[in-house]
C-alpha positions in Angstrom: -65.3 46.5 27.7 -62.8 47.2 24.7 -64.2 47.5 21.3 -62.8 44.3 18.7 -61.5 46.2 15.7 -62.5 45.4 12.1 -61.0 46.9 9.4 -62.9 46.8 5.7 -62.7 48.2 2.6 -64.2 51.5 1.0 -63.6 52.8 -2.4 -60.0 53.5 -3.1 -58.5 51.5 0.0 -58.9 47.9 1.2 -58.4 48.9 4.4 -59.5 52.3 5.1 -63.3 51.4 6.4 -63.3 51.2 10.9 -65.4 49.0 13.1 -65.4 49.0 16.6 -67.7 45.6 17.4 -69.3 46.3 21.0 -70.8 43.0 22.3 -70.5 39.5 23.3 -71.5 37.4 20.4 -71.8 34.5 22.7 -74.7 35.6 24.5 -77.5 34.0 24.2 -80.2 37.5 24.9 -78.0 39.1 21.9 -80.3 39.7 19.4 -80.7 42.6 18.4 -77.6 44.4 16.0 -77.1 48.5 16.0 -74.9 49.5 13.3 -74.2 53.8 14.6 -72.5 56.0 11.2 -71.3 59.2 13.4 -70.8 62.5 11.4 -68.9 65.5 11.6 -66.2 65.8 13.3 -66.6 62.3 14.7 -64.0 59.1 14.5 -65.5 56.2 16.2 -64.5 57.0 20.0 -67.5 59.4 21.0 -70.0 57.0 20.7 -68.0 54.6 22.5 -69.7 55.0 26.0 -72.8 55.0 24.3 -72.2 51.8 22.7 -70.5 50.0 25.6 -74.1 50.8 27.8 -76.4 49.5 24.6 -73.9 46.1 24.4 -74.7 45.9 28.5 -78.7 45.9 27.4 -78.0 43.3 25.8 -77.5 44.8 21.8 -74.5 43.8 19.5 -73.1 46.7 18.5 -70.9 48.3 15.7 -69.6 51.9 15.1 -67.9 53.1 11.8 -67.4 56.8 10.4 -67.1 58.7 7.4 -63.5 57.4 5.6 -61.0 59.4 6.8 -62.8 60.4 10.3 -60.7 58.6 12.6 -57.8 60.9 13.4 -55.4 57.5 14.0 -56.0 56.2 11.0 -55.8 59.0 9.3 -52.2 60.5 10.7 -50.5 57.2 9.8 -47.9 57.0 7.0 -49.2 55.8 4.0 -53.2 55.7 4.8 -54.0 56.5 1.5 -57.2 58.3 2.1 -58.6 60.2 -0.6 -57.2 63.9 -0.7 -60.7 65.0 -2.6 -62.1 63.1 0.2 -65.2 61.2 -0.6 -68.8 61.7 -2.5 -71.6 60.5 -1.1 -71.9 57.3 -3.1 -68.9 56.2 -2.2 -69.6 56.4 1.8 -72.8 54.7 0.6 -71.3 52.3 -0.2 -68.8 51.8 2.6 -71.7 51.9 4.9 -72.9 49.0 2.9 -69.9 46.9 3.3 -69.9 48.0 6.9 -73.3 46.5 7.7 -72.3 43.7 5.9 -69.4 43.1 8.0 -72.0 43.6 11.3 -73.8 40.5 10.4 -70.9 38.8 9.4 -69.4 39.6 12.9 -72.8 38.2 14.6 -73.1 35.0 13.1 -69.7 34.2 13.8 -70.8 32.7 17.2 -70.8 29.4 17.7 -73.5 29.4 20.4 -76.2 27.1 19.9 -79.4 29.2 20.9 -78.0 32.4 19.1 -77.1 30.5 15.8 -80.7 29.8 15.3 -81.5 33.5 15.5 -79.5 34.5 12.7 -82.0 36.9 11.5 -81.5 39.2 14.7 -83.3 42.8 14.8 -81.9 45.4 13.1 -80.9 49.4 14.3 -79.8 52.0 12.5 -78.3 54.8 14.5 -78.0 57.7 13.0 -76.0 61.3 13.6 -75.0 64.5 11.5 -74.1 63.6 8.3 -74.4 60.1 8.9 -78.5 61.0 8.5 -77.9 61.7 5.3 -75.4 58.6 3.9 -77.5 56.0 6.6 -80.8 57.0 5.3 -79.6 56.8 1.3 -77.9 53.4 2.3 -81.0 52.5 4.1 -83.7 53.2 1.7 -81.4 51.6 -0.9 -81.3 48.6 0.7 -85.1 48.7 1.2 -86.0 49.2 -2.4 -83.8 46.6 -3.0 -85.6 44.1 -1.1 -88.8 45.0 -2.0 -87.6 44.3 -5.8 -85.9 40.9 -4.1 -82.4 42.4 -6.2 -80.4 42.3 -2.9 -80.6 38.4 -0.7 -77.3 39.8 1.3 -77.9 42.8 2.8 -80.1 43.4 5.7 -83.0 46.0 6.0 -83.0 48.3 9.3 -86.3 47.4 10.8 -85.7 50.9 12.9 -83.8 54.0 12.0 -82.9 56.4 15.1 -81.8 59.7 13.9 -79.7 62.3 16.3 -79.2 65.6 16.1 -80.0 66.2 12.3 -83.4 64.9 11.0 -84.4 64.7 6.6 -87.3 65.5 5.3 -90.6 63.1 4.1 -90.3 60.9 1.7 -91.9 62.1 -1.8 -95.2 59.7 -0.8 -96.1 62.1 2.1 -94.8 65.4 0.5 -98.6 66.0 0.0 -99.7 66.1 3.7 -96.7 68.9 4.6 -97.3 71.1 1.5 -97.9 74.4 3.8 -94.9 74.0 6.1 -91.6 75.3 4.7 -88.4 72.7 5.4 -86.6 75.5 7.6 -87.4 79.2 8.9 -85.4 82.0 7.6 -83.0 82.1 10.5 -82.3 78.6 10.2 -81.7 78.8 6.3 -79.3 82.5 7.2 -77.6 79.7 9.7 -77.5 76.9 7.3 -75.7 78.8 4.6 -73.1 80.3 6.4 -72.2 77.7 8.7 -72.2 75.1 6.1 -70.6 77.2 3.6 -67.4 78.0 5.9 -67.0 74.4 6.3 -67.5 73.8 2.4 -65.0 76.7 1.9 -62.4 75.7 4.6 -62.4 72.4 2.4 -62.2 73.3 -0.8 -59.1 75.6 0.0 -57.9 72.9 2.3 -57.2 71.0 -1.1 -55.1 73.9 -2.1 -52.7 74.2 0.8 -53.6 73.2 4.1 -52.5 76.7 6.1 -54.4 78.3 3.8 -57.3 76.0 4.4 -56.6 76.7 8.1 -56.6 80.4 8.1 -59.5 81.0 5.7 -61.9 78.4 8.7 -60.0 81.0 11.4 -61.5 84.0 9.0 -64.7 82.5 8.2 -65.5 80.5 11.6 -64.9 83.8 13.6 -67.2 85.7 11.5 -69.9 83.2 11.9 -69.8 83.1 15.5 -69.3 86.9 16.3 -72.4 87.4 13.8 -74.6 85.2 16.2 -74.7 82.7 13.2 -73.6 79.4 14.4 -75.8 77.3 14.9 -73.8 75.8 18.4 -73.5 76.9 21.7 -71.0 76.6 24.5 -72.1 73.4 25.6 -70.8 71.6 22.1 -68.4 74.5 20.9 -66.4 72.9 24.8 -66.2 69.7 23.1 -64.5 70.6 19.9 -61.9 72.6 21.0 -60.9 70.3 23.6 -59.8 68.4 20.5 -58.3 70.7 18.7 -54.9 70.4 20.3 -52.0 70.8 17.4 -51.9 72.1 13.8 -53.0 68.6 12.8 -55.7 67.9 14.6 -57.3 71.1 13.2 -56.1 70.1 9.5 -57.7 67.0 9.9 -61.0 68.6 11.0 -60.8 70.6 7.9 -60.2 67.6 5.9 -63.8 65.6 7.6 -65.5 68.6 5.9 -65.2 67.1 3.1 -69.4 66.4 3.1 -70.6 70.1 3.1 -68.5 70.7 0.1 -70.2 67.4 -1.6 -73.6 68.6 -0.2 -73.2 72.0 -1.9 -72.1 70.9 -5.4 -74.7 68.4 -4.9 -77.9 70.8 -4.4 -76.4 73.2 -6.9 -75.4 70.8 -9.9 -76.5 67.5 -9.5 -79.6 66.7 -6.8 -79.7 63.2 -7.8 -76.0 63.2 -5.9 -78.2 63.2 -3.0 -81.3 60.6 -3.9 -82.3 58.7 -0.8 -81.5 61.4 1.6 -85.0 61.6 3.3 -87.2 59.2 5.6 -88.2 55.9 4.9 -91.3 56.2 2.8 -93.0 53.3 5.0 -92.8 54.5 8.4 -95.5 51.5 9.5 -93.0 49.0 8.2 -88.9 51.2 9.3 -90.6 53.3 12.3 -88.1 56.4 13.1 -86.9 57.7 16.6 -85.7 61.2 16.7 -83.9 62.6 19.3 -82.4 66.0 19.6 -80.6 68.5 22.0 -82.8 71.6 23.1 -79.2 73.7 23.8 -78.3 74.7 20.5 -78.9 78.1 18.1 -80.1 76.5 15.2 -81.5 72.9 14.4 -81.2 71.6 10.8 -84.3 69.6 11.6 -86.4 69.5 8.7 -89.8 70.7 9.3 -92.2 68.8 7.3 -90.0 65.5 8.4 -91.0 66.0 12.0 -94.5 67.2 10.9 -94.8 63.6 9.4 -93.1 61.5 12.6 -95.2 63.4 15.4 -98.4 62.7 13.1 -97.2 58.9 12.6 -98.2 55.8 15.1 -94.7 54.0 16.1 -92.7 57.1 15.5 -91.0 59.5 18.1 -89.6 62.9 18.6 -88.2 63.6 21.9 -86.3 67.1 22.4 -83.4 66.1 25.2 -82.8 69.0 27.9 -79.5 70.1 28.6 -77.7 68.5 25.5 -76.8 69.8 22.1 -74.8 68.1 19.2 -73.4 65.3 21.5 -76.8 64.7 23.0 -75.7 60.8 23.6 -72.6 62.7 25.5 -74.1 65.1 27.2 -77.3 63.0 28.1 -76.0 59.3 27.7 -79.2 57.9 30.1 -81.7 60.1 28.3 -80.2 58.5 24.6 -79.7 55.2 26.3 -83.1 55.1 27.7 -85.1 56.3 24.4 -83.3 54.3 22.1 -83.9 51.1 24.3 -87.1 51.6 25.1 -87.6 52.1 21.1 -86.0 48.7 20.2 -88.5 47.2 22.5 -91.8 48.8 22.1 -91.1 50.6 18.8 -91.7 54.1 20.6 -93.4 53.8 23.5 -91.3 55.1 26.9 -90.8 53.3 30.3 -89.7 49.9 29.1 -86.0 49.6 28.5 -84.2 46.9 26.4 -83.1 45.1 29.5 -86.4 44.8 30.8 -88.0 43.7 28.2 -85.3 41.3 27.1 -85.6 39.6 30.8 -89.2 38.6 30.5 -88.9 37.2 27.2 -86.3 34.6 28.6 
């Protein structure tokens, strides 16, 4: 199955936003749309297996990235990608445009039982930094709704978050008052991690082989000092990519967020508003799904406090998978995620199955 690809616009390029459309829009069981936002240091191929098994159960599917995250795009003459790379608002808002151009894509089809469904279900997938833009764009769009501002964009009726999970929304703050967002090893973790990444970038700007030596500095002491928050199981996977000067420049250039994350929390918070769960988990229910083989999680505490506590939400820790859980797991992911769509938590019943007895 090979991925249709949609370009659309993001601020500061016409062109620069990626779509890789998974799914037959002819069939008439497709009714259900996933839009996935990967993080870092992810372009739109690694979720591509993932994606191809959620089209063959029966989902339409779309993957976009961060601007600038695809390595293709980015390497060709003339791309015109910002070299400040891009604030939150403005991946906001290309994650707007790109849902936008989901439904678009869906109700295209000129089948006759699928063009009367052309309100289908709505997923949200989310992973590493695209928690943090998805759930802004998301609870945008819901406040939106609610105040009947927005009749063009669609509301996620589901948001699945991998890897990374944010923290409650201010409405539940009071229940998870005693629990502290991270432990002290997580925050020690957090700061230097994060901050060679925010570093690597801002010197990056400067002159690239100076943005490359200062990661080799930084990185190294981070993982001699028992700091990172990865293991081998994911550190494999990234330098397997890492294959030329460019490549790694590149990867300097996606970390782009952590210096925007940074500036955000220490100058300007309201950078950042909308970065936590949805504050009506009865109506936008959450899946969470993370990999048990890693150092550190940046889970937020109190937000997982709230899901395990909430009916129609889940937390499942995945065995034998770290950052690339849907990689290193895929039937695990698969298997959750379906079985989410379906019966809005509960295991045992896939998307397949389910989809079957309703026809």
């Amino acid at each position: 199955m090979e991925p249709k690809v949609i370009e659309y616009p993001i601020p500061g390029n016409d062109k620069g936003g990626i779509l890789h459309v998974f799914g037959e829009k002819t069939e008439k069981s497709s009714q259900e749309c996933i839009l996935y936002v990967g993080g870092f240091p992810d372009g739109v191929e690694p979720f591509a297996p993932m994606a191809k098994r959620l089209a063959s159960d029966g989902c339409f599917v779309e993957v976009t990235c961060f601007p600038g995250y695809d390595f293709g795009r980015y390497s060709e003459p003339g791309s015109n990608y910002l070299r400040d790379g891009y604030r939150f608002d403005e991946v906001v808002l290309a994650v707007r445009e790109a849902a936008s151009q989901l439904f678009g894509e869906y109700n295209k089809t000129g089948d006759e039982q699928q063009s009367k469904c052309k309100t289908p279900g709505y997923t949200l997938v989310l992973h590493d930094f695209g928690t943090v833009v998805g759930a802004m764009y998301a609870n945008q769009v819901i406040a939106d709704k609610e105040l009947s501002i927005s009749k063009r964009d669609h509301a996620p009726d589901r948001i699945v978050f991998l890897d990374v999970l944010l923290g409650p929304a201010r409405n539940m703050m009071d229940c998870t008052k005693h629990l502290p967002p991270h432990t002290k090893r997580e925050m020690r973790s957090y700061i230097a991690y994060r901050g060679t990444h925010a570093w690597s970038f801002l010197l990056h700007r400067l002159s690239k082989p100076i943005g490359v030596m200062a990661y080799g500095i930084l990185g190294g002491f981070v993982m001699l000092s028992g700091l990172s928050p990865t293991r081998d199981i994911d550190n494999r996977m990234v330098s397997a990519r890492i294959d030329s000067f460019d490549r790694l420049s590149h990867m300097i250039y996606m970390m782009y967020p952590y210096f925007y994350m940074f500036k955000a929390l220490m100058f300007n918070k309201k950078a950042l508003a909308g970065a936590h769960l949805p504050a009506n988990l009865e109506k936008t229910p959450v899946l969470f799904l993370y990999g048990a083989d890693k150092n550190v999680t940046f889970n937020d505490r109190r937000g997982m406090a709230v899901l395990e506590k909430h009916p129609g939400c889940r937390v499942v820790k995945v065995h034998g998978a770290g950052h690339w859980l849907y990689c290193q797991q895929p039937d695990v992911v698969e298997q959750e995620i379906t079985s989410f769509i379906c019966k809005g938590g509960e295991s045992g019943t896939s998307f397949a199955t389910a989809k079957k007895s309703k026809l």
